[in-house]
N, C-alpha and C positions, 0 to 999 in steps of 0.2 A: 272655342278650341280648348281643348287640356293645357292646362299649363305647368304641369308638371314633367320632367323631362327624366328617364330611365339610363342609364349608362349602361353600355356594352362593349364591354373591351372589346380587343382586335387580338390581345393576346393575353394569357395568363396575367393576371393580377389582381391582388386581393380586393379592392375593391369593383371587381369586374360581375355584372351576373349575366352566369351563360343563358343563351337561348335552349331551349330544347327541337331538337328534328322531328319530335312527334306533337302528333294531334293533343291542342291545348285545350281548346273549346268548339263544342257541337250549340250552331245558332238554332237549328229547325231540324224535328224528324215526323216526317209526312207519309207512311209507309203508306203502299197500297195496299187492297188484303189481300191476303196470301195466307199458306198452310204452315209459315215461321212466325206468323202476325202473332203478338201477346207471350212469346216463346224466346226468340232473340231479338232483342231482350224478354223476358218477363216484366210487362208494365203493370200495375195495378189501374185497376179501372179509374180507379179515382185520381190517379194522378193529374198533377197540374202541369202546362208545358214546360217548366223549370225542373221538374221533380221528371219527367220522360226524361229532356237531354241529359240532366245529370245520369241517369242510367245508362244512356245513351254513349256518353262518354266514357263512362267506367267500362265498355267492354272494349272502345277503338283507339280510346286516348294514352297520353302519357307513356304508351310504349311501343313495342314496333308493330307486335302483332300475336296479341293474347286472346281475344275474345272476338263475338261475332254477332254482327246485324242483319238482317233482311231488310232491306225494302218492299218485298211484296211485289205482287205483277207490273203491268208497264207503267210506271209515271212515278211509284214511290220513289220517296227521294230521300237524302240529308244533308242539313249545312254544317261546314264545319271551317275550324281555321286551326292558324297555329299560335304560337307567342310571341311573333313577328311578323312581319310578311315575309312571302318567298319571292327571291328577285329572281326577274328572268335572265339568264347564265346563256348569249347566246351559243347557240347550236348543241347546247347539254339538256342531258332531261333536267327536269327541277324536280321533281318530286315524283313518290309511287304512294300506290292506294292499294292495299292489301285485300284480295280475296278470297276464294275457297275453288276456284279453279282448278279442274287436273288432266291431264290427258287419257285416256283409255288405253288400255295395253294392245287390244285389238282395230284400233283405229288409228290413222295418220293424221287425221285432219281436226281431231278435239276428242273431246269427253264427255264432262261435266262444264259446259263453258257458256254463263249468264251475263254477258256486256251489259255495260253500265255507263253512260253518256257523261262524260265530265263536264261543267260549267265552272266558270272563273271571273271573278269581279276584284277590284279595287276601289278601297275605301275612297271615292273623290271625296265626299262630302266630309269624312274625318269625324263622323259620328260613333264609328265604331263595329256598326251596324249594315249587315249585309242586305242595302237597300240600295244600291248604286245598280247601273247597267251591268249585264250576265252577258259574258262572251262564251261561247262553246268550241270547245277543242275539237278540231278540225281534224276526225280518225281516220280509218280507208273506206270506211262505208259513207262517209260525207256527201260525195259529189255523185252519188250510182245513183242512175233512175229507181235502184230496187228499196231506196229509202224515203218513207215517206215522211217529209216535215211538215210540223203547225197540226199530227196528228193530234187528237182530241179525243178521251175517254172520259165516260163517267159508269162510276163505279153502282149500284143500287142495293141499301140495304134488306138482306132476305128477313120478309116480313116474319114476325113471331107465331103466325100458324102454317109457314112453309113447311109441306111434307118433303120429304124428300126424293128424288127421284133416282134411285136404283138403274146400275145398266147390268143388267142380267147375263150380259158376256163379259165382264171383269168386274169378281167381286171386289177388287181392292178399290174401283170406286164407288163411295156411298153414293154420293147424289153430284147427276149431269147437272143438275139446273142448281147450284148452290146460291152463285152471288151474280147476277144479273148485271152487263154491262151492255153500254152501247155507245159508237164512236162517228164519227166524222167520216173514215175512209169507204169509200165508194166498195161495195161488195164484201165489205166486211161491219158493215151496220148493228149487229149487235153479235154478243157471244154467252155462254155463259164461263164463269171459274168452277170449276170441280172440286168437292170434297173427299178426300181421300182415307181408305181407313187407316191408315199412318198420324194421319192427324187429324185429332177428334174434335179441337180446340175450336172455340170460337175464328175465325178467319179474318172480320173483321175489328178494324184497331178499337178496342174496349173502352179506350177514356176517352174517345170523341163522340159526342149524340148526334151525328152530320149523318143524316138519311142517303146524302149523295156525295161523293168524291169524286170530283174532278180533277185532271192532268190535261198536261198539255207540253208536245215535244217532240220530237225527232224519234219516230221508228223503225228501227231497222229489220231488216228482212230475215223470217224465221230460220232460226239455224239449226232446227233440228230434223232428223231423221230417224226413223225408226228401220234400225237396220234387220229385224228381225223379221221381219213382215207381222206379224200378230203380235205387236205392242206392247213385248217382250224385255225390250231392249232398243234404248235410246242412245241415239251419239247426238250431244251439240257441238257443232266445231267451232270453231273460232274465228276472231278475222283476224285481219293482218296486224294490226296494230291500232292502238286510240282510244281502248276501254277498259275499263273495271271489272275485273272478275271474269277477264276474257283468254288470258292466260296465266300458267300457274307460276307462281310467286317468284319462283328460283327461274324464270325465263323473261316472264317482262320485264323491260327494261327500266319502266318510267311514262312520264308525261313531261310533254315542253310544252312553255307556253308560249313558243313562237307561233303552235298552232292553232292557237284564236282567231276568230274569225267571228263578225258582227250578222245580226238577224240576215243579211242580204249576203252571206258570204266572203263579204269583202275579209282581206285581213286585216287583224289589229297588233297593232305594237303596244305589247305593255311592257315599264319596265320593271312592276313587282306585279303580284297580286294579294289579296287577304283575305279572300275567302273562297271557298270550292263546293262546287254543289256537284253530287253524282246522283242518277236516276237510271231504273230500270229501264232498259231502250227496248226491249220485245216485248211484243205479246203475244204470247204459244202456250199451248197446252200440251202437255205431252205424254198423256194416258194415266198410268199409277205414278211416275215422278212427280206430275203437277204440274202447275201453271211457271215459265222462266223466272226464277228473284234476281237479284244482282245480291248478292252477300257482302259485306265489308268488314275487314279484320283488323283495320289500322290505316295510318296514312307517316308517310315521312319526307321532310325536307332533305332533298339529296346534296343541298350545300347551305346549310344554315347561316353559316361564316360569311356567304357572297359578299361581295361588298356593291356590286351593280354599277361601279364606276371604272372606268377605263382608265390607267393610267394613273391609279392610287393604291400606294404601299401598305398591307396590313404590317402595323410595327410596334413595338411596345411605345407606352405614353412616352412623346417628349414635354406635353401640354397635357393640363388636369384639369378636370370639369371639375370644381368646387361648391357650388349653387347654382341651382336651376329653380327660379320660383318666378311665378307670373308671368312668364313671355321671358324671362329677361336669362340667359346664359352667362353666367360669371368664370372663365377661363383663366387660367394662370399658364403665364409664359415664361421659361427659364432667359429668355432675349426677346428682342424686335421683330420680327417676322410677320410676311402677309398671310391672309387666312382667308378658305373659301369654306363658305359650307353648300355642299351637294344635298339633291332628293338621293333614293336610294336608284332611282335612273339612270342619275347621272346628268340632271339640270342644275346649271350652279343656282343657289338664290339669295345668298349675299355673300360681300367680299369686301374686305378692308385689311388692317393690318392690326395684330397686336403687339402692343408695348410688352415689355420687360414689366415681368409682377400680376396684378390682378387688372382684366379687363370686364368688358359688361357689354355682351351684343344681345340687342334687340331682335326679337323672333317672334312676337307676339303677332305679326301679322301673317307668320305658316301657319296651313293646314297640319295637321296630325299627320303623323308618317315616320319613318326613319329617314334620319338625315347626315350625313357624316361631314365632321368639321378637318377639313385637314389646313395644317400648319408648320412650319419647317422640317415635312419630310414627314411627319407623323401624321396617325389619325383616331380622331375621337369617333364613336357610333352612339347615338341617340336617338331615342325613340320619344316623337311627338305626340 
């Protein structure tokens, strides 16, 4: 376990460091191809996986909502977190996930509208590292027979003497048979991705030599429409609520993580989480627009402050964290007082009292986490 402890005030004071609501760090970005691949972002081929997220970051992170990713057709994905966990605040959203979403002037029911499947995990193991179980947010297309889950894609790199194949009734696509896939679901066994003359670019992601990408995940049912009759003119509508880049910015509301729910649908109670994964949930093609991406423009904690505990006062220090080194919390008390320290859940996990002056609790046996020490009336925020 880390044994270094971060302090986070509850309120203003100088030795307090705030948290930020926005996206801190990107763990993983696996886009599928698509006609944004190598573009949002621009990666260089040679980059290393350290040197993608860092770019990766610089368009979603750090602020609310400046810059912009793709993922690519159905399965791309990214991991990301923030510089805390986000606790779950029940029956509030916790957090929104920015996308390029918008309605149509001529249509009621969407636009431009590319859902994106949210997943949510908690650090158990306290490594840091988003390798614990993935729970999936539980949207309106969840439980409809019209979603197929445990869908399965693999991607096929277009070999280097591929011609292209021209469709002679709309020049805006260059070649039907671009990028070769094929899937799991029954009647929908292979397809191909279209290249479009909009984008000339390579489609496939540049700095990986993987002849084949695979995915695997929850697909929801095509939401587009060609209102035009000749391919003119596309509406995607949207659902009801539970995805990524499904409605536009100024209308969604958010994600709760009350709606987690484990591989079997059961639901899960978490009381924080720290890391989020979003992935393209279609796969359509939609004439000259292209193949569905899910886009992302940023992510933010809707209550960074939470405190996840019921029945505890955010308050200025009456008690001071003074040394935090090797397991061991060194506390100053201005009197006598009992002390509990909470997860950020709201499970107590030790309890005693401290003396007037300097005390010394043992912690060396937590996992990593934030954990809040409260003390006569007051409360310290720490991060393990």
């Amino acid at each position: 376990m880390r044994n270094t402890f971060f302090l986070l005030a509850l309120a203003a004071a100088s030795q307090a460091v705030a948290v930020s609501p926005y996206i801190s760090k990107v763990y993983e970005y696996r886009p599928a191809p698509g006609q944004f691949i190598n573009v949002l972002p621009e990666i260089p081929a040679e980059a290393s996986a350290d040197e993608v997220n860092a770019l990766v970051l610089e368009q979603i992170g750090h602020e609310k909502n400046t810059g912009m990713i793709s993922l690519g057709a159905f399965g791309g994905y990214v991991v990301f977190g923030f510089d805390h966990p986000v606790v779950n605040v029940e029956g509030a959203y916790d957090f929104k996930i920015y996308g390029n979403a918008f309605m149509s002037a001529s249509a009621t029911n969407g636009g431009s509208c590319e859902p994106g499947i949210v997943m949510v995990s908690e650090d158990i193991n306290g490594d840091g590292l988003p390798n614990d179980p993935w729970y999936e947010l539980a949207g309106s297309e969840y439980h409809k027979d019209s979603t197929f889950k445990g869908f399965r894609i693999t991607y096929h790199k277009t070999p280097a003497d591929h011609q292209p194949v021209a469709d002679p009734a709309n020049r805006q696509i260059t070649d039907t048979e671009y990028i070769r896939f094929t899937t799991n679901q029954p009647g929908y066994e292979s397809g191909w991705l279209q290249q479009n003359v909009y984008h000339r670019q390579n489609y496939w992601p540049e700095w990986t030599d993987a002849e084949t990408l695979e995915f695997e995940g929850s697909r929801l049912a095509d939401n587009s429409t060609d209102t035009s009759g000749n391919g003119t003119y596309w509406v995607l509508g949207f659902y009801d609520y539970g995805y990524v880049d499904n409605l536009s910015n100024d209308v969604e509301p958010g994600f709760k993580i009350d709606w987690a729910v484990d591989a079997d649908g059961n639901p899960v109670k978490l009381g924080k989480i720290d890391f989020i994964k979003v992935y393209t949930a279609v796969s359509q093609t939609c004439g000259w627009i292209g193949e569905t991406s899910t886009e992302i423009c940023g992510g933010e904690d809707l209550h960074p402050d939470a405190l996840g505990v019921e029945g505890i006062e955010a308050a200025s220090f009456g008690i001071g964290l003074i040394a935090a080194r090797e397991g061991t919390l060194t506390v100053r008390s201005g009197s006598s007082a009992p002390f509990a320290l909470f997860t950020s859940g709201g499970a107590k996990t030790l309890e005693g009292v401290l003396a007037e002056g300097d005390n010394s609790i043992d912690a060396s046996r937590l996992p990593s986490g934030v954990y809040l020490l409260h003390a006569a009336g007051k409360t310290l925020k720490v991060c393990l």
